[in-house]
N, C-alpha and C positions, 0 to 999 in steps of 0.2 A: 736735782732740785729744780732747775731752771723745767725739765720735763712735766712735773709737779706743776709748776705753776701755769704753764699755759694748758694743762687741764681742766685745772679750775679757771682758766680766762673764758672756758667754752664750752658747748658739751662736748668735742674731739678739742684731742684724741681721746680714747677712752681709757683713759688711768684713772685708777683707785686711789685717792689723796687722805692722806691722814694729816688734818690740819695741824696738827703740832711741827710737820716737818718743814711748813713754809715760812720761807724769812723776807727777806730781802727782794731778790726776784718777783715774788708774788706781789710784792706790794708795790714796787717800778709796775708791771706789768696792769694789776688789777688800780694803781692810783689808789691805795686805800692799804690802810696798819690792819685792818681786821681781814681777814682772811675766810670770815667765815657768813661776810654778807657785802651785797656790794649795792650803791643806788645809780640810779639810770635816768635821765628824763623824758618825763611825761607832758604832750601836747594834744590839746584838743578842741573842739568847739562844738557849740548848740548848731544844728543844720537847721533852723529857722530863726536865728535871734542873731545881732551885732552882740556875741559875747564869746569870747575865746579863753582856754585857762594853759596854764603853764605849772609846772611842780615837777616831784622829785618822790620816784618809786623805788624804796628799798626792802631787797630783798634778803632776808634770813636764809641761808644757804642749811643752816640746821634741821629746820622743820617745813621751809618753804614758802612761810607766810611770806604777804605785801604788805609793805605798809606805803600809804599814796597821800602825799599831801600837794595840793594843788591851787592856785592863786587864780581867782578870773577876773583877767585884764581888766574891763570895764568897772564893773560894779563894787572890785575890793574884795569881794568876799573869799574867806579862804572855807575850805572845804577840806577835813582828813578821814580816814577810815582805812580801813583793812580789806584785801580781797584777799582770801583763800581758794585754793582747790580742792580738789574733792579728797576725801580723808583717806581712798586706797590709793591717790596718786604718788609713784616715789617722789622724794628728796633730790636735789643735786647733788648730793657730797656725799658719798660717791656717786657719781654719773655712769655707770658701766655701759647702760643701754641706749644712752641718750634719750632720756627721757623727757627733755627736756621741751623740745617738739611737739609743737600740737596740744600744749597742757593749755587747761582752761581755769580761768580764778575769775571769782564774781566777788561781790559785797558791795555793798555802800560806805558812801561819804556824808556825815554832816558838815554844814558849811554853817558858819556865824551868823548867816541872815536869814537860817532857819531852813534854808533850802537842802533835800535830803536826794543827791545823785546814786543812782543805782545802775551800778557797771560790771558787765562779764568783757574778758580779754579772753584771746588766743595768742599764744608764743609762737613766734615764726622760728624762732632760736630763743637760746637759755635768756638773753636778754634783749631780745625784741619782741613785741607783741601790736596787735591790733586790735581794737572795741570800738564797744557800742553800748549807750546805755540811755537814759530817760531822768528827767528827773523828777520832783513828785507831782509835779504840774503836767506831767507828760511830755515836757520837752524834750526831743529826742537831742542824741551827745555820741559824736564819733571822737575817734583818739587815737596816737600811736606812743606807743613806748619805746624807748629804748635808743635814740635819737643822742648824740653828742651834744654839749654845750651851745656850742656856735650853730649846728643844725637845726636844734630845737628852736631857737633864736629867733632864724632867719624862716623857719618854719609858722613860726606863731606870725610873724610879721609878713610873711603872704598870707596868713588866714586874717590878718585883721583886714587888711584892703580887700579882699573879697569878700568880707561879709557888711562892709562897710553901708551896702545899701540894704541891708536887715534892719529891723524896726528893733529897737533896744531891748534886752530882756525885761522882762515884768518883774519887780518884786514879790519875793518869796510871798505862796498863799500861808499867811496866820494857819497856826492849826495843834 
């Protein structure tokens, strides 16, 4: 069992997991009752604007989808949507090959103040990744996932002080 669950903690070792068989273990180890999706955090900012966001990326272990929702520090606005990867990439569960590595998931985000982010990631591991994306005004948007609580944190709060002398973001163009 214990074997099982640190499988699914990662894409190694490579065992075959049949989610009905994890309990307990799984859920100490992955911090989560569901077994079959787990969320991560997400940190990022405009590389020309004083605006930084923060949120929380969960992942469907079933099908693979993401689902991203993310808060930007300055202006309030939250932002969610969905990145997928491409329809022949495998699943994690089971992971045999470690597929995990090198996958790419894109999509967009609506945000409440109309503004629409549009983002592709690269997995460094099953649950790290790093992006890049634009939003409809053309401002460009780096990011890392996959980041702990307190890192993400501490992480947002050296991007604020270094974008500190960025000119504010523009409000979303009407459209």
């Amino acid at each position: 069992m214990v074997a099982a669950a640190i499988a699914v903690a990662g894409c190694s070792p490579k065992l075959a997991v049949v989610p009905a068989t994890l309990a307990a273990p799984a859920t100490i180890l992955w911090g989560a009752t569901n077994p079959t999706s787990y969320t991560v955090k997400v940190v990022g900012n405009y590389e020309t604007y004083n605006e930084i966001f923060v949120g929380d990326v969960g992942r469907s272990l079933r099908d693979g989808s993401e689902l991203m929702r993310v808060t930007l520090r300055n202006t309030g606005a939250t932002c969610t949507g969905a990145l997928t990867a491409a329809d022949d990439w495998p699943n994690e569960l089971p992971d045999p090959i470690g597929a995990c590595l090198n996958r790419v998931a894109s999509g967009t985000l609506q945000c409440d103040d109309g503004r629409v982010l549009t983002l592709r990631w690269r997995a460094t591991e099953c649950r790290t990744a790093y992006g890049s994306g634009f939003d409809r005004d053309g401002g460009p948007l780096t990011f890392v996932v996959g980041l702990d609580p307190q890192k993400a944190m501490a992480q947002a709060d050296r991007l604020a002080t270094q974008l500190e002398p960025f000119p504010p973001l523009p409000m979303a163009a009407a459209r």
